[in-house]
BAFI-3210 file (N, C-alpha, C; in Angstrom, 3 decimals, decimal comma, padded with zeros to 6 digits):
// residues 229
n [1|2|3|4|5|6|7|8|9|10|11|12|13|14|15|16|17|18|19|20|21|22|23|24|25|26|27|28|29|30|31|32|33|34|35|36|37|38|39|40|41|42|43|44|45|46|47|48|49|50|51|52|53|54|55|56|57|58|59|60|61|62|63|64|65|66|67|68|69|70|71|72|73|74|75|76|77|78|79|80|81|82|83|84|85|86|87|88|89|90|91|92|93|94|95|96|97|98|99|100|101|102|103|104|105|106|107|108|109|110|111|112|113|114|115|116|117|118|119|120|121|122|123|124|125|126|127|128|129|130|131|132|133|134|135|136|137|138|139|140|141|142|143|144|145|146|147|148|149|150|151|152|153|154|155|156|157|158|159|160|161|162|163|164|165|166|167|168|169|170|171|172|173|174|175|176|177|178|179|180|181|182|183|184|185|186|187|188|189|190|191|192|193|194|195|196|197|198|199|200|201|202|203|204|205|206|207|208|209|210|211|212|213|214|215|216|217|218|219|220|221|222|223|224|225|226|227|228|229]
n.u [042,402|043,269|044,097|044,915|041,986|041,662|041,088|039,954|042,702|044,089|044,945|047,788|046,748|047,409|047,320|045,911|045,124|045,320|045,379|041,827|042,413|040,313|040,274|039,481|036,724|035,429|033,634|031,156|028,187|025,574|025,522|027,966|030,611|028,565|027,440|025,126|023,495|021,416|019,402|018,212|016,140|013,665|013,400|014,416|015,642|018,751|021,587|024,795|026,338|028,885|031,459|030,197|031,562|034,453|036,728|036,280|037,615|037,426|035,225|035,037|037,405|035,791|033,987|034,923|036,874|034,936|033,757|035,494|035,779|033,684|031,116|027,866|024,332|022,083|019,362|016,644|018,105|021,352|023,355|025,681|027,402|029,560|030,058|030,578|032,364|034,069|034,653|036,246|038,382|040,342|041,609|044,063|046,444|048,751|047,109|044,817|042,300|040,894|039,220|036,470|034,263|033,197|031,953|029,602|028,211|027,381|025,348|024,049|021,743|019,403|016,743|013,348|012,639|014,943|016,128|014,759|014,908|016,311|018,724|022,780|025,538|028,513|027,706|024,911|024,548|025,878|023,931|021,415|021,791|021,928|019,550|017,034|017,645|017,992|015,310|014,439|015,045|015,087|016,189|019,096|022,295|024,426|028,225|030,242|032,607|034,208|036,072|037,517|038,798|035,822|033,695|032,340|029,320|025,456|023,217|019,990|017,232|014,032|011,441|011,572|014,065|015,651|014,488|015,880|018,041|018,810|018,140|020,799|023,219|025,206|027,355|026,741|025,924|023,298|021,922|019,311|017,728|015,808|014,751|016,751|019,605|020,257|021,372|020,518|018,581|019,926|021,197|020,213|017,992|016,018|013,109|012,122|012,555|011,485|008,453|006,383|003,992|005,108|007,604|010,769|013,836|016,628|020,310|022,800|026,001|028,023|031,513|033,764|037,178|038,501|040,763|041,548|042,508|040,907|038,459|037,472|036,989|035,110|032,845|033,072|032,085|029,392|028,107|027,636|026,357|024,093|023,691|023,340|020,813]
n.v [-035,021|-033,226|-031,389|-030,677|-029,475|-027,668|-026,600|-028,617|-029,954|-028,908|-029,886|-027,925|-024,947|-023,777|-020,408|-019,399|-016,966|-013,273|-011,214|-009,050|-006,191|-004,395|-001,254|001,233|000,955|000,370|002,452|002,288|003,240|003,355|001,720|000,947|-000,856|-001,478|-001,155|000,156|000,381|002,163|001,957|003,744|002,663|000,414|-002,390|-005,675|-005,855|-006,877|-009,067|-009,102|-011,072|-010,783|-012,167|-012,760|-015,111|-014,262|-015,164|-016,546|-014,734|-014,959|-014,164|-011,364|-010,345|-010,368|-008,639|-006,438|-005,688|-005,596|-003,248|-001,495|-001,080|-000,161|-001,100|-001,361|-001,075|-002,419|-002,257|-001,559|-002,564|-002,758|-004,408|-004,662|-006,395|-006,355|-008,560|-009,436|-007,672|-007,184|-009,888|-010,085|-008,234|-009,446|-011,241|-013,481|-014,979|-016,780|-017,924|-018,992|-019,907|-019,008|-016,558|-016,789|-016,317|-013,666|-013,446|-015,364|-017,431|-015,892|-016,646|-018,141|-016,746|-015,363|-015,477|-014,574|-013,912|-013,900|-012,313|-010,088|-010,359|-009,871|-010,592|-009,440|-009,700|-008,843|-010,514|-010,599|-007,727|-006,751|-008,353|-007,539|-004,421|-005,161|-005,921|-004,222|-003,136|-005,970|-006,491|-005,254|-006,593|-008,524|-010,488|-013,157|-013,720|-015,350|-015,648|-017,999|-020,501|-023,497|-024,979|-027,667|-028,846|-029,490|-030,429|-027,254|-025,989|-025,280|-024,361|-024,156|-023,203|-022,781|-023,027|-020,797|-020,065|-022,853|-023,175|-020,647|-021,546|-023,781|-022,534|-020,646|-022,418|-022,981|-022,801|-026,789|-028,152|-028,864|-028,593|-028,843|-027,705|-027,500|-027,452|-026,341|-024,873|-026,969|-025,868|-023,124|-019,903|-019,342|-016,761|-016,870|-018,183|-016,650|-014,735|-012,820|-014,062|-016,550|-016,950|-018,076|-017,067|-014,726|-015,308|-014,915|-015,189|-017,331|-017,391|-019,409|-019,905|-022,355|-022,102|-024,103|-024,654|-022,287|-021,158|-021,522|-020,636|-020,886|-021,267|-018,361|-018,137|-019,518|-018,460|-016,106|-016,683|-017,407|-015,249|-013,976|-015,102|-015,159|-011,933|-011,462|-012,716]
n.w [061,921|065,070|067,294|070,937|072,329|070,097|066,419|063,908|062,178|058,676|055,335|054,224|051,897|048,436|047,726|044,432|043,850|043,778|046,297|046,634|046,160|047,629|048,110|046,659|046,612|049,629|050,112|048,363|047,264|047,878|050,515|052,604|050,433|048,748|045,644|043,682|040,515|037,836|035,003|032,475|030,977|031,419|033,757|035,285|039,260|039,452|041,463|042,088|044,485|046,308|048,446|050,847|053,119|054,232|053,242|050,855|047,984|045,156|044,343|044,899|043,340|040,777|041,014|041,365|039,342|037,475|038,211|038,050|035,447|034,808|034,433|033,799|033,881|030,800|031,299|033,486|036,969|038,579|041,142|042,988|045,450|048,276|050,706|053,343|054,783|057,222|057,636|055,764|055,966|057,413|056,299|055,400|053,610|054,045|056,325|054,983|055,859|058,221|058,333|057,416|058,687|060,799|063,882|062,957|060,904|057,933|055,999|057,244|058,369|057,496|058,246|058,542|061,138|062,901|062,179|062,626|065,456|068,968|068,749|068,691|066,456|064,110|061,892|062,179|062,182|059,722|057,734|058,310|057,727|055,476|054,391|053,867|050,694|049,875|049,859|047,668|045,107|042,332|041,219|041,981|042,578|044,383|044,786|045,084|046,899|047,737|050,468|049,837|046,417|044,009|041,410|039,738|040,906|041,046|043,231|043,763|045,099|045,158|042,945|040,535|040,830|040,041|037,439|036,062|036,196|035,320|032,834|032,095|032,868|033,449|036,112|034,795|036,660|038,700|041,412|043,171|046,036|047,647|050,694|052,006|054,145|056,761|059,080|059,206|057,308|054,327|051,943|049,668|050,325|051,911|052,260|050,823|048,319|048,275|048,295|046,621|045,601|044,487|042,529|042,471|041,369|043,020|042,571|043,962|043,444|043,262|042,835|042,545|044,047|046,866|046,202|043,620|040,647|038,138|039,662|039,668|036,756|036,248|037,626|036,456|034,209|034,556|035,986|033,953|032,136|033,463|033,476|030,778|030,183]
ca.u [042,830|042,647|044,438|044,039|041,104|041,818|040,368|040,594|044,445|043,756|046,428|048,082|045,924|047,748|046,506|046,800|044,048|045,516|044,328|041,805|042,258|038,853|040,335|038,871|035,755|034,862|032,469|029,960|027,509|024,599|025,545|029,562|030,711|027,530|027,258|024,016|023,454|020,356|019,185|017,397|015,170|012,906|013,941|014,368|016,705|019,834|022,354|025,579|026,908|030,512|031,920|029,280|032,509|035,128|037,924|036,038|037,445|037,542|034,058|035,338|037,875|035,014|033,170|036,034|036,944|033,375|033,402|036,752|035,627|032,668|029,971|026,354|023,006|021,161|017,695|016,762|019,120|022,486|023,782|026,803|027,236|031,111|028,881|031,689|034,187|034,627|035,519|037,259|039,442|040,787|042,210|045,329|047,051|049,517|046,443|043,234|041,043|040,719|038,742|035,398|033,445|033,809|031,201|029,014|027,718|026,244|024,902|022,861|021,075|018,458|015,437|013,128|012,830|016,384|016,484|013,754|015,061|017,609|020,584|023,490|026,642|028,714|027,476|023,857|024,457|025,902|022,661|019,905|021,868|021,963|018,172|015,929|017,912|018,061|014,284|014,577|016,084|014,515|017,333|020,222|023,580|025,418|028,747|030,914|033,701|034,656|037,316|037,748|038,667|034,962|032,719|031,656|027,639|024,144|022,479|018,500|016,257|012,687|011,283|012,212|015,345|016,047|014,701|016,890|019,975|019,217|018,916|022,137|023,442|026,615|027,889|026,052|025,423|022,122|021,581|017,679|017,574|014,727|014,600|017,479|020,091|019,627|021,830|020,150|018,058|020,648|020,405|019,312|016,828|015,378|011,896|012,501|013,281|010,792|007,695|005,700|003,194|005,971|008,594|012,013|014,530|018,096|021,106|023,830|027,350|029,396|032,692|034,988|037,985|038,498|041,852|042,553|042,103|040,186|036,972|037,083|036,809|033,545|031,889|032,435|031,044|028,078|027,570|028,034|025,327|023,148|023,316|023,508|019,685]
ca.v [-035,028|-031,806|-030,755|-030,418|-028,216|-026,980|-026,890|-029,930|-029,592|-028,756|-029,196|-026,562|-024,962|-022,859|-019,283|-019,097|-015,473|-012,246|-010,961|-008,136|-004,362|-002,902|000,146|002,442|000,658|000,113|003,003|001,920|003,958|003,453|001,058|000,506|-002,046|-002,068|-000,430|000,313|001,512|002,029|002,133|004,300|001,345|-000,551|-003,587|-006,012|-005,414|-007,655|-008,153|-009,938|-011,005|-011,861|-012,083|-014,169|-015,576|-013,236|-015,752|-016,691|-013,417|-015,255|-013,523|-010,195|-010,451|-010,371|-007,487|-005,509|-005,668|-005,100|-001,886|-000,932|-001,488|000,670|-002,202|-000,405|-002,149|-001,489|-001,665|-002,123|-002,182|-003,781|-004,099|-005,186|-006,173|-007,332|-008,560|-008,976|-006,737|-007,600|-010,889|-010,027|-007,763|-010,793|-012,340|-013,728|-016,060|-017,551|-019,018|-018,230|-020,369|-018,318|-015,500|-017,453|-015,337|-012,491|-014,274|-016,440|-017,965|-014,569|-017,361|-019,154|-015,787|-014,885|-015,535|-013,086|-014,281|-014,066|-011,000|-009,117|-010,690|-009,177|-011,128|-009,265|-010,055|-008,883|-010,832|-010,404|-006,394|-006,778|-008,633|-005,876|-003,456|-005,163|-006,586|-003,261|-003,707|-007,396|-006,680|-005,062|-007,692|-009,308|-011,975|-012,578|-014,472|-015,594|-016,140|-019,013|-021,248|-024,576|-025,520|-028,990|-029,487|-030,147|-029,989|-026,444|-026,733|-024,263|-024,561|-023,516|-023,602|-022,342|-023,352|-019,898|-020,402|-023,973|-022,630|-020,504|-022,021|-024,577|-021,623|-020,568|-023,985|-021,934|-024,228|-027,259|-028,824|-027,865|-029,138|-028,365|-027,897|-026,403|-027,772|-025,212|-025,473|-027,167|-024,936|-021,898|-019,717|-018,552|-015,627|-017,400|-019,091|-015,369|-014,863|-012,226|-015,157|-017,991|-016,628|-018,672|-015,667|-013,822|-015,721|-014,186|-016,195|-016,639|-019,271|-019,915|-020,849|-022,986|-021,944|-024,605|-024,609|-021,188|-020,447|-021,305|-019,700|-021,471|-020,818|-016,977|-018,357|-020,042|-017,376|-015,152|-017,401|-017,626|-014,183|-012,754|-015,498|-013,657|-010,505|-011,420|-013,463]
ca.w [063,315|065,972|068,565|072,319|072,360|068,401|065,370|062,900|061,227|057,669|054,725|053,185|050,486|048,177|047,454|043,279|043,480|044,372|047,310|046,070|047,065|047,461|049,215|046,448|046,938|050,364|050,457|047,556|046,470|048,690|051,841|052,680|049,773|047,820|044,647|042,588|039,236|037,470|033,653|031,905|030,480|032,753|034,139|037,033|039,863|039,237|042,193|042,172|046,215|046,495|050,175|052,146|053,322|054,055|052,770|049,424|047,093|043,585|043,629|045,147|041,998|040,038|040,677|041,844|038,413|036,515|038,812|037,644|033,828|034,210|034,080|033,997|032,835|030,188|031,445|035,194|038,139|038,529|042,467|043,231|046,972|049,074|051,924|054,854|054,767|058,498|057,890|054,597|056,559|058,449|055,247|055,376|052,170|054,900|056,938|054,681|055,893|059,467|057,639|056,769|059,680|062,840|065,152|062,747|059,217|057,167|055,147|058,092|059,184|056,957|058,427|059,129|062,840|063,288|061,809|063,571|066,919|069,710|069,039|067,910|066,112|063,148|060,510|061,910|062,129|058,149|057,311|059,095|056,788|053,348|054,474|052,789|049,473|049,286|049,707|046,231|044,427|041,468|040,757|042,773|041,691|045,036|044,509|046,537|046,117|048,550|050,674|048,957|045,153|043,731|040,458|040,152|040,678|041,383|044,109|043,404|045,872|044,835|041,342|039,826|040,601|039,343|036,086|035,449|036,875|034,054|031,141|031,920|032,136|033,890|035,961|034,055|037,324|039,430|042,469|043,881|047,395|048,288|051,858|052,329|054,659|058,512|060,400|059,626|056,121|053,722|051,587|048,489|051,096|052,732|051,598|049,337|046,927|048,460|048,028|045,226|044,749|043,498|042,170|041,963|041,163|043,233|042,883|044,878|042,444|044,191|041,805|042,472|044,975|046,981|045,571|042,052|039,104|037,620|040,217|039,312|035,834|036,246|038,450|035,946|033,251|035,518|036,518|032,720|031,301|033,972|032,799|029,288|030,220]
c.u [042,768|043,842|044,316|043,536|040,666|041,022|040,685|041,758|044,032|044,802|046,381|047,337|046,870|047,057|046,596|045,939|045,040|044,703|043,713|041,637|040,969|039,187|039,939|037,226|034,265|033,558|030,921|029,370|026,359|024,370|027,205|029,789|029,566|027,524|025,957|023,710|021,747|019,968|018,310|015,838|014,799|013,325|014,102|015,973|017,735|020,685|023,219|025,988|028,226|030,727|031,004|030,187|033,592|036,387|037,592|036,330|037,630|035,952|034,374|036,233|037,468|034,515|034,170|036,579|035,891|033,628|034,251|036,588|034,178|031,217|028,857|025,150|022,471|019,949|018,002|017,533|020,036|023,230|024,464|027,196|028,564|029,840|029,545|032,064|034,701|035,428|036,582|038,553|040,677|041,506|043,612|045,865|047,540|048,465|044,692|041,912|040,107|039,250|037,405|034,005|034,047|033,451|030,242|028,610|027,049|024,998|024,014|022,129|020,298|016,970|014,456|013,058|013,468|016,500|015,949|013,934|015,987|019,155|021,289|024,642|026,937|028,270|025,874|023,699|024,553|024,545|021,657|020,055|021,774|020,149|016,914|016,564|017,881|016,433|013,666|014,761|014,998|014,943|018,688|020,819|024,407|026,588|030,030|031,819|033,362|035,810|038,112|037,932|037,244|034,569|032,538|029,799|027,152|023,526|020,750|017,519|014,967|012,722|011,587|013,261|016,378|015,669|015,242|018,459|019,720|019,223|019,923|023,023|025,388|026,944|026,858|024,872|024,304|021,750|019,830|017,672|016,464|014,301|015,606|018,398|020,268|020,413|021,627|019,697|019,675|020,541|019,559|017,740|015,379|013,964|011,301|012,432|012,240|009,774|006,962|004,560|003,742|007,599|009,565|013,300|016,218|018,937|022,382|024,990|027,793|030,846|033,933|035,870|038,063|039,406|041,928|041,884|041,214|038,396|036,711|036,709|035,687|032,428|031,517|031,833|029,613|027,165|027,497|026,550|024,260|022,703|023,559|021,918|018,227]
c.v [-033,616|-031,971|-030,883|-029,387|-027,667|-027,342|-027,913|-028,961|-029,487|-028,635|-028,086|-026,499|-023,472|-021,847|-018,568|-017,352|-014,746|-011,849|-009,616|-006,744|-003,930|-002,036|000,954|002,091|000,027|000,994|002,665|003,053|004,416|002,993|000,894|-001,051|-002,421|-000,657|-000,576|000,939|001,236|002,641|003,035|003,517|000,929|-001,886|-004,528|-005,429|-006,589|-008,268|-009,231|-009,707|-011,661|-011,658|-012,603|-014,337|-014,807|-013,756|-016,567|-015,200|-013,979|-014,040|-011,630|-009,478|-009,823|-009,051|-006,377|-005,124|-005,269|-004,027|-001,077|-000,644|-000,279|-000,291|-001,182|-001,918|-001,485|-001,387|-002,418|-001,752|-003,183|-003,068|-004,898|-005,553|-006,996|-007,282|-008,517|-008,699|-007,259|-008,457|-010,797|-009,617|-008,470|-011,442|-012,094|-014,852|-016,889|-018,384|-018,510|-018,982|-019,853|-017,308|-015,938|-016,238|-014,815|-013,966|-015,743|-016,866|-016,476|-015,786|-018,450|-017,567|-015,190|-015,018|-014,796|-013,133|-013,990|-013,069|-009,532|-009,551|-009,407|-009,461|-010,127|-009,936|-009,291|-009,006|-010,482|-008,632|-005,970|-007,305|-007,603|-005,070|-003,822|-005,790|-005,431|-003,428|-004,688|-007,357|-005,770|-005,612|-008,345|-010,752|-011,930|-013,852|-014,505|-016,116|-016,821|-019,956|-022,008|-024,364|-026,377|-029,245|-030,312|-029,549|-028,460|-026,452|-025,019|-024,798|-023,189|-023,970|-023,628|-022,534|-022,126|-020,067|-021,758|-023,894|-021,992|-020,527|-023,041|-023,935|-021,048|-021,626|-023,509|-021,910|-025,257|-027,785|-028,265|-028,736|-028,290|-028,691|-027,072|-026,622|-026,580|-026,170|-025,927|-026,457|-023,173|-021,222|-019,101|-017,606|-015,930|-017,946|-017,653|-014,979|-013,740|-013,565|-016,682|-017,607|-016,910|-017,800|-014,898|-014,117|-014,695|-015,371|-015,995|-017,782|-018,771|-020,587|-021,261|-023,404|-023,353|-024,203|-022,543|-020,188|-020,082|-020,711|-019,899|-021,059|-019,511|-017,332|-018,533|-019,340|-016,157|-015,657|-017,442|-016,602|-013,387|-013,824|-014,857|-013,022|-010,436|-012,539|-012,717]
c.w [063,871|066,901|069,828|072,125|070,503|067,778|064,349|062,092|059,357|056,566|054,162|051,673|049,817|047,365|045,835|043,266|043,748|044,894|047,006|046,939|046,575|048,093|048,440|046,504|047,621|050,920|050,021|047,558|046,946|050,235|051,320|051,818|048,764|046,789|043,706|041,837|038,886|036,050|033,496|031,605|031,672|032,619|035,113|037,747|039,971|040,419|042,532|043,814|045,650|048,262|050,911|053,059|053,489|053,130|051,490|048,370|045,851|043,085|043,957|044,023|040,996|039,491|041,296|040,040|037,347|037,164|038,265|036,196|033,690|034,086|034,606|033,159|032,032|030,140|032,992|036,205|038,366|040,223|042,472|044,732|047,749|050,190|053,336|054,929|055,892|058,372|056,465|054,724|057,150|057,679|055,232|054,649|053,493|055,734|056,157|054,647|057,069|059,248|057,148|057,615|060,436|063,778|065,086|061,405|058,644|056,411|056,053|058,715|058,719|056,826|058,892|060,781|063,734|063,190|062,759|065,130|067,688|069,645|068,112|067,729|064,863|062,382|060,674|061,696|060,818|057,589|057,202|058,139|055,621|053,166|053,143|051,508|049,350|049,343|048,230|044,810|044,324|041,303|041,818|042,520|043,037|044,702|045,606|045,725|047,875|048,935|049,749|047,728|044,462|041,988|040,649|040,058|041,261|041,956|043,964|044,175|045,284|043,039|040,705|039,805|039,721|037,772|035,661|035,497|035,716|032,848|031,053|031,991|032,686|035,410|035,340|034,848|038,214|039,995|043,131|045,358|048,052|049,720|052,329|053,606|056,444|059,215|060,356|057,754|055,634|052,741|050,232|049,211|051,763|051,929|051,315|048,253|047,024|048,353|047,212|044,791|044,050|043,423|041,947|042,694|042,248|043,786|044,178|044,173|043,279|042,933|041,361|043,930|045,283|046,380|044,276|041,474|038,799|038,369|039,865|037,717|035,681|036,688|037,384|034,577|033,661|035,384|034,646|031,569|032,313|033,408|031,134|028,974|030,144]
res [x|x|x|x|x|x|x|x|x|x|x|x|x|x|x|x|x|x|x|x|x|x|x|x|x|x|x|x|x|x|x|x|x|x|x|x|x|x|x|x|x|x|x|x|x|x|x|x|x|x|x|x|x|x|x|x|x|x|x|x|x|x|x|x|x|x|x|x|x|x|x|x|x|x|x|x|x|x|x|x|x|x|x|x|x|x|x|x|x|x|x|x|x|x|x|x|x|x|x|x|x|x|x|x|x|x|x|x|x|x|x|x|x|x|x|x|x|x|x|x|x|x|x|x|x|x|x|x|x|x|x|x|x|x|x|x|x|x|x|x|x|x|x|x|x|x|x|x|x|x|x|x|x|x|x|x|x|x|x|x|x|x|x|x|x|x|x|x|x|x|x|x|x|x|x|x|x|x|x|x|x|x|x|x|x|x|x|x|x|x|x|x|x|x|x|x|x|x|x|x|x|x|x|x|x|x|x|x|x|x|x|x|x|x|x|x|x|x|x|x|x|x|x|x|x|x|x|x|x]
***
């Protein structure tokens, strides 16, 4: 049900994460929030996303924590990327479902069309900037959680990707969507990653619920058979 005027009424979801402090690491390393290391050894370029979403942080959790630990690669390049701060900023436990975007989907705006157009906004101004590195990127490990209590599953668009969303087997489930999604490209979808001349592979976790525990659990099961691939 809704409101006059409002947004559908939504029940109470309770918040089991702690909400994470990146305040020592909103600068990053190379772009605000993105961190990149690089091996000695040759290798591909790696690059975990958390924040798509400003109000998904099970994945912000994640690598807020690997950063904190010292995580390096040992061959190649390992990028780490909070992608909204904007809307991350916005997060609030007491109503945290508010916090998803500023102005619009990050995750419907990756087309080059869109990209190379005039429109601005927020999430398209965050895009433009993480666009020349994500055009670096060998592999890429989106990480996402649901509103709703579901399965955790992989979403694999392009045949590189659905291969190795089934050798990690991390969630088990693998959904193939290679039609992508109708209200706009998402970043697994950006063609960096679609390109069948030069496959490079890149999933999309969908963790589980946004809150509990349990979804940071799986993400980082996910993200650690990755980099252990």
């Amino acid at each position: 049900m809704s409101g006059p005027g409002g947004p559908a009424l939504l029940p109470h979801f309770p918040v089991e994460l702690p909400v994470p402090d990146l305040r020592d690491l909103l600068a990053g390393n190379t772009l605000p929030g993105v961190w990149s290391f690089a091996a000695e050894a040759p290798g591909p370029h790696v690059a975990l996303c958390a924040l798509i979403h400003g109000n998904e942080i099970a994945g912000a959790l994640l690598l807020a924590r690997w950063l904190r630990e010292g995580l390096r690669p040992a061959r190649g390049r390992l990028t780490l990327i909070f992608a909204n701060l904007a809307a991350f900023s916005r997060f609030d436990p007491a109503d945290p479902t508010l916090s998803r975007f500023v102005d619009e989907d990050l995750n419907r705006v990756w087309c080059d069309r869109v990209l190379d157009g005039p429109r601005r906004s927020t999430e398209l101004d965050r895009a433009r900037a993480l666009r020349p590195l994500i055009g670096t990127v060998d592999v890429l490990l989106d990480l996402h959680s649901m509103l709703w209590p579901s399965d955790p599953l992989i979403l694999a668009g392009a045949p590189a990707g659905q291969a190795l969303a089934r050798r990690l087997g991390q969630p088990p489930l693998v959904v193939a969507d290679g039609q992508g999604h109708a209200s706009g490209r998402r970043l697994i979808d950006h063609s960096r990653f679609t390109d069948p001349a030069a496959p490079r592979p890149a999933l999309l976790v969908e963790a589980g619920q946004h809150w509990e525990r349990r979804t940071l659990a799986v993400m980082e099961a996910a993200a650690t058979a990755l980099l252990h691939e």
